[in-house]
LOTORKOL-658661 format. One line per 4 residues: number of its first residue (from 1); their letters; for each residue x, y, z of C-alpha. Coordinates in steps of 0.5 Angstrom, whole numbers, padded with zeros to 4 digits. Layout:
NUM) a) X,Y,Z; ...
This chain:
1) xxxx) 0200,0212,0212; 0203,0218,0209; 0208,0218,0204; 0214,0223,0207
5) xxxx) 0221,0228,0204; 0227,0227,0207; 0225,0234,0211; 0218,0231,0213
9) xxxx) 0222,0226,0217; 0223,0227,0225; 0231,0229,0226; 0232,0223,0231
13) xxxx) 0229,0218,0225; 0233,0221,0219; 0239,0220,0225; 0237,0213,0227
17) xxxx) 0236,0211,0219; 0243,0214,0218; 0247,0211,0224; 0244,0204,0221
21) xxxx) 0245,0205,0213; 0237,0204,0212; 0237,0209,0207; 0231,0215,0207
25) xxxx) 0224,0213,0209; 0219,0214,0204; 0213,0212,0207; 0211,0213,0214
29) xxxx) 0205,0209,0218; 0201,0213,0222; 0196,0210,0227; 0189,0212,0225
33) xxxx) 0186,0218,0228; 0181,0216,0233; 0187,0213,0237; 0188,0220,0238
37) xxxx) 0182,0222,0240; 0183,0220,0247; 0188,0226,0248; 0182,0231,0246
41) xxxx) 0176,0228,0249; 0181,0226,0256; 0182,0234,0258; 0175,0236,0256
45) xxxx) 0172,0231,0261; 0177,0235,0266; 0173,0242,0264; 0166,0239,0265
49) xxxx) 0168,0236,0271; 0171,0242,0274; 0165,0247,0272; 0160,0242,0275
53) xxxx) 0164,0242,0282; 0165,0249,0282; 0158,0250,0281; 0156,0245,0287
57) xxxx) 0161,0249,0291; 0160,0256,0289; 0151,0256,0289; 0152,0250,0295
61) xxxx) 0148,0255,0299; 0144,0259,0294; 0142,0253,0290; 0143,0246,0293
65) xxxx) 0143,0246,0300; 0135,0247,0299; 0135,0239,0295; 0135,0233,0298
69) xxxx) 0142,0230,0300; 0141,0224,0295; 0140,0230,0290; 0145,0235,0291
73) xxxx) 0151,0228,0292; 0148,0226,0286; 0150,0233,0282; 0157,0232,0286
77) xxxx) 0158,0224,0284; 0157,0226,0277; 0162,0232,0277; 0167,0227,0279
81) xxxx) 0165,0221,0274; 0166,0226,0269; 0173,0226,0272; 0174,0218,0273
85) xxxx) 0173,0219,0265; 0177,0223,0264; 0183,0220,0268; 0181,0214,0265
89) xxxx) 0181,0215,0257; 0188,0220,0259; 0192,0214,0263; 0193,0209,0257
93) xxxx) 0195,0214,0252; 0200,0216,0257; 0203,0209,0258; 0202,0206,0252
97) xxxx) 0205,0211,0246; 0202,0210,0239; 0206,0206,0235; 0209,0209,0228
101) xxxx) 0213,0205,0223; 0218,0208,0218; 0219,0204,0211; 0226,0205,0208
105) xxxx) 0229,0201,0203; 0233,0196,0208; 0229,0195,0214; 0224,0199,0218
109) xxxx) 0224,0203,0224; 0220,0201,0230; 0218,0207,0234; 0213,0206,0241
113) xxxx) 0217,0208,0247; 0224,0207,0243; 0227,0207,0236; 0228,0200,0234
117) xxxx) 0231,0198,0228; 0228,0192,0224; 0233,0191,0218; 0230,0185,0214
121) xxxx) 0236,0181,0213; 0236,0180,0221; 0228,0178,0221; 0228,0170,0223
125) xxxx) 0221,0170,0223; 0214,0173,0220; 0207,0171,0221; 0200,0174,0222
129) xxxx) 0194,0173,0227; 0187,0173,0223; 0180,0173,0227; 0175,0171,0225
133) xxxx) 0169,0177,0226; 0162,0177,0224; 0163,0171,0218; 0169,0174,0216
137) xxxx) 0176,0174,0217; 0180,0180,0219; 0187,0182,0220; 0188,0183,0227
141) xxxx) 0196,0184,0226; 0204,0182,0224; 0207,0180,0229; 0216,0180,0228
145) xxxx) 0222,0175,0231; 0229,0179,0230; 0235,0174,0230; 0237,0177,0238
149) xxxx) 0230,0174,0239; 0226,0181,0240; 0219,0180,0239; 0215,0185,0235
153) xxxx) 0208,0187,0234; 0205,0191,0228; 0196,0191,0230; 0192,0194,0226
157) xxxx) 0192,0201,0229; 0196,0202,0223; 0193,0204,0217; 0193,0200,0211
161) xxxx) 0197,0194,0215; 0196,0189,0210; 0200,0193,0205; 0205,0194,0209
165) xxxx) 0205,0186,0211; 0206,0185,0203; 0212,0189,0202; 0214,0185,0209
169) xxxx) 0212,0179,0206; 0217,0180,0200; 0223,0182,0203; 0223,0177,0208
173) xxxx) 0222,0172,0204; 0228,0175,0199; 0232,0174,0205; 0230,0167,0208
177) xxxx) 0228,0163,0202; 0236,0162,0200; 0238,0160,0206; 0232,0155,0207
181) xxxx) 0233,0153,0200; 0241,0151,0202; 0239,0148,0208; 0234,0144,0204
185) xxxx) 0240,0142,0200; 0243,0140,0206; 0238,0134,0207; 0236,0138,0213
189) xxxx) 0228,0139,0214; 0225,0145,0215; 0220,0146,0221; 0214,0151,0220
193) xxxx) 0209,0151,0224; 0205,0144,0225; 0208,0142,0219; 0215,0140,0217
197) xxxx) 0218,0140,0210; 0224,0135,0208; 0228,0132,0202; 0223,0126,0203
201) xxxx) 0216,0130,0202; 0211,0133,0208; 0210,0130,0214; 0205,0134,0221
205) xxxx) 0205,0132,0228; 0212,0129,0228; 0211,0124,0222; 0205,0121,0223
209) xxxx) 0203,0124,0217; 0206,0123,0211; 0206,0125,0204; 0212,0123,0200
213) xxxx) 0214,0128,0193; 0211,0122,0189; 0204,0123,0191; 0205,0131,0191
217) xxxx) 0200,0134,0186; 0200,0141,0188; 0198,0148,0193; 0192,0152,0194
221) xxxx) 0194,0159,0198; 0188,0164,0199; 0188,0169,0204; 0186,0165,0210
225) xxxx) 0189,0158,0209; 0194,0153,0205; 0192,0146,0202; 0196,0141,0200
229) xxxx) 0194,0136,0196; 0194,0129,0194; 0195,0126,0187; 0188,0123,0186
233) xxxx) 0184,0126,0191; 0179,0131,0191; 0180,0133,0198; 0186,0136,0201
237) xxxx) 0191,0132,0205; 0191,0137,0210; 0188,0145,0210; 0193,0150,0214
241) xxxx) 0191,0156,0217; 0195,0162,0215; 0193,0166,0222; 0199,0164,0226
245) xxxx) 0203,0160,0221; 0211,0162,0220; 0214,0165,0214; 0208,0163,0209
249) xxxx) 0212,0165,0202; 0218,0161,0205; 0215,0155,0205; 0212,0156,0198
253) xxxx) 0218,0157,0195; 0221,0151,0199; 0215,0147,0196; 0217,0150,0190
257) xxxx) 0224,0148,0189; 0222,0142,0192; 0217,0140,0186; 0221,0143,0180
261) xxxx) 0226,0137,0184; 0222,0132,0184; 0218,0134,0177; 0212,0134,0180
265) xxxx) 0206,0139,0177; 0206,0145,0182; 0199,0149,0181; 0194,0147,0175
269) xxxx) 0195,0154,0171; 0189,0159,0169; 0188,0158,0162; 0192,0163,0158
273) xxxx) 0190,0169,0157; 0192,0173,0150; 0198,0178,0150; 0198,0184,0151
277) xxxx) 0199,0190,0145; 0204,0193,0150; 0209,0187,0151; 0210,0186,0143
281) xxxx) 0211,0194,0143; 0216,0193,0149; 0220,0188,0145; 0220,0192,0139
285) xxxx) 0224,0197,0143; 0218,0202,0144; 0217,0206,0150; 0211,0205,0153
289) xxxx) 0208,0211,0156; 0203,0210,0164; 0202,0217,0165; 0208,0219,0169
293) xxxx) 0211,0213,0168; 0214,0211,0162; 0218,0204,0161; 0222,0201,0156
297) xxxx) 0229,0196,0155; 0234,0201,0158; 0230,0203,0163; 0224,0207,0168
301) xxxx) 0223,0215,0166; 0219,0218,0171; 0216,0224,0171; 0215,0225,0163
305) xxxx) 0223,0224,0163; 0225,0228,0169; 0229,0222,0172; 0231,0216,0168
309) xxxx) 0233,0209,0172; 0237,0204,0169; 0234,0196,0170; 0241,0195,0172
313) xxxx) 0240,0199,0178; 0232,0197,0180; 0232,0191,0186; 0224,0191,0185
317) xxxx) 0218,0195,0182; 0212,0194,0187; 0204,0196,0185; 0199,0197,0190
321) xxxx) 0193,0200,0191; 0194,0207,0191; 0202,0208,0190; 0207,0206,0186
325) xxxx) 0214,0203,0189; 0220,0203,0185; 0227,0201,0190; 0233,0202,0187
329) xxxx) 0239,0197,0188; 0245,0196,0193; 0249,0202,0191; 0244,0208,0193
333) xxxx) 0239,0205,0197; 0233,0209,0194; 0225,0209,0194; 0221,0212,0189
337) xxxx) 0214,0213,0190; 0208,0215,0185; 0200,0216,0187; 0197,0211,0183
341) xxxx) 0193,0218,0180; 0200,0220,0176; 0201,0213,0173; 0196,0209,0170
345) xxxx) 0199,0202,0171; 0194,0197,0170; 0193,0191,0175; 0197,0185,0173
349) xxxx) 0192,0178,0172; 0194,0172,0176; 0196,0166,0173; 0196,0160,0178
353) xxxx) 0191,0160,0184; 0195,0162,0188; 0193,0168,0192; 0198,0174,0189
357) xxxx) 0200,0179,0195; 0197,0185,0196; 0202,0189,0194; 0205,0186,0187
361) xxxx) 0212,0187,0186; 0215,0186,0179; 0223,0183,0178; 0226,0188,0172
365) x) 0229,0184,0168
């Protein structure tokens, strides 16, 4: 992952990100560099290769013809497995391009063999696929639905995958949820995975598992699975693994809207935690300072006032691990990225034992 200017961006990419008004893309995901190193090690098997068959047939006389036949069609077996190796480790990268993912503010570009457009109104449907490896759970890869039914997959080649399935996470969700919530509204049931969601409550394996709005306590979401539970019981009325689980953020807000309906309790809240110093500056009016980040109720300034953005025109403000995501609204389509080192932003503190995702992004208000 590289965050990238506009003359970094390969002249097919910016033309593609054009033609398609995804705006500019900030934030390139690279496959790692060992998945490249097949392209180096291919042609120095080829060289070896080469100097011990040449040196079999040059010294053949000299050298060779003196052992015995088993040994001098050994030197001459080794010099073609080193060819084999060669021919083995160059195929692969030929016939399967690596992939490399463009993010730009209204969707992806998906490029292997082609350039495919991901915008992120027109995903249907996102989920991973996790594995468990030596007692712990690994992210193996995100895989895509868009609307024309194309599928796509993202594996963890790429770096820092679980970043970038949050950010997917979030828009995908911002796109879905309001149509999931209409049909919700429409008494229409909704479908996500093993278990299905309806105006009447949960059901799993086709209604022979029921638990009605009445009896809903409330959700636990970590970063393998999803339980629900029962008023009143210990144990959860059933425990869904997230590894192949449709839009899982979805479901949640569904589930959420649906219990704020029925006015049942959702989570059991964190005890709360005192308020900041810096929340009681900001409602006073003060600018509060995080490096080259600097915020208060007009807006953001970034580089210590070089730029100054308006909350009106700020659609998200994301944190993450190493950088910090601002995207602007539906006017200018921008992406403004700082390194975590220039901004000295603190990590939010969850309030509910809901697992919070990996990138946290922030609604301006």
């Amino acid at each position: 992952m590289r965050l990238t200017s506009e003359k970094q961006i390969p002249q097919k990419i910016q033309a593609c990100a054009h033609a398609y008004q995804l705006g500019v893309p900030r934030i390139v995901y690279d496959p790692q560099s060992s998945s490249r190193l097949s392209l180096f090690l291919s042609p120095l098997a080829f060289v070896v290769s080469a100097l011990i068959v040449g040196a079999y047939v040059t010294f053949y006389d000299q050298i060779f013809s003196w052992w015995p036949l088993w040994q001098s069609w050994m030197v001459l077996g080794i010099g073609l497995a080193w060819f084999l190796i060669g021919f083995w480790m160059l195929v692969p990268a030929l016939l399967t391009p690596s992939l490399c993912v463009f993010l730009c503010p209204k969707g992806l570009i998906y490029q292997r063999y082609r350039c495919d457009v991901i915008r992120w109104e027109d995903i249907v449907q996102l989920d991973k696929t996790l594995k468990l490896e030596q007692g712990s759970t690994m992210l193996t890869c995100y895989r895509l639905q868009r609307s024309d039914g194309a599928v796509f997959v993202l594996d963890n080649d790429l770096p820092h995958l679980d970043r970038l399935g949050g950010f997917m996470e979030r828009e995908v969700s911002r796109h879905l949820l309001p149509q999931a919530l209409a049909k919700y509204e429409a008494e229409a049931s909704l479908s996500f995975g093993f278990l299905e969601v309806s105006p009447a409550g949960l059901s799993m394996q086709q209604g022979q598992y029921v638990l009605p709005w009445s009896e809903y306590e409330c959700l636990s979401l970590d970063e393998t699975s999803i339980s629900l539970y029962r008023q009143g019981d210990n144990q959860p009325w059933a425990t869904l693994s997230l590894s192949g689980l449709p839009n899982v953020w979805v479901l949640k807000g569904v589930i959420e809207h649906a219990t704020k309906r029925a006015r049942v309790p959702l989570v059991e809240s964190a005890p709360a935690f005192a308020q900041p110093p810096q929340l009681a500056l900001y409602a006073a009016g003060e600018t509060i300072s995080f490096g080259a980040l600097s915020l208060n109720r007009a807006g953001v300034f970034l580089k210590d006032g070089a730029r100054f953005l308006p909350w009106d025109e700020i659609a998200s403000f994301g944190i993450g691990e190493h950088e910090v995501i601002i995207k602007c609204g539906e006017t200018s389509h921008e992406l403004y990225t700082l390194p975590s080192g220039q901004s000295a932003i603190p990590p939010s503190r969850p309030t509910h034992r809901l697992r919070p995702l990996p990138t946290i992004f922030i609604t301006p208000f």
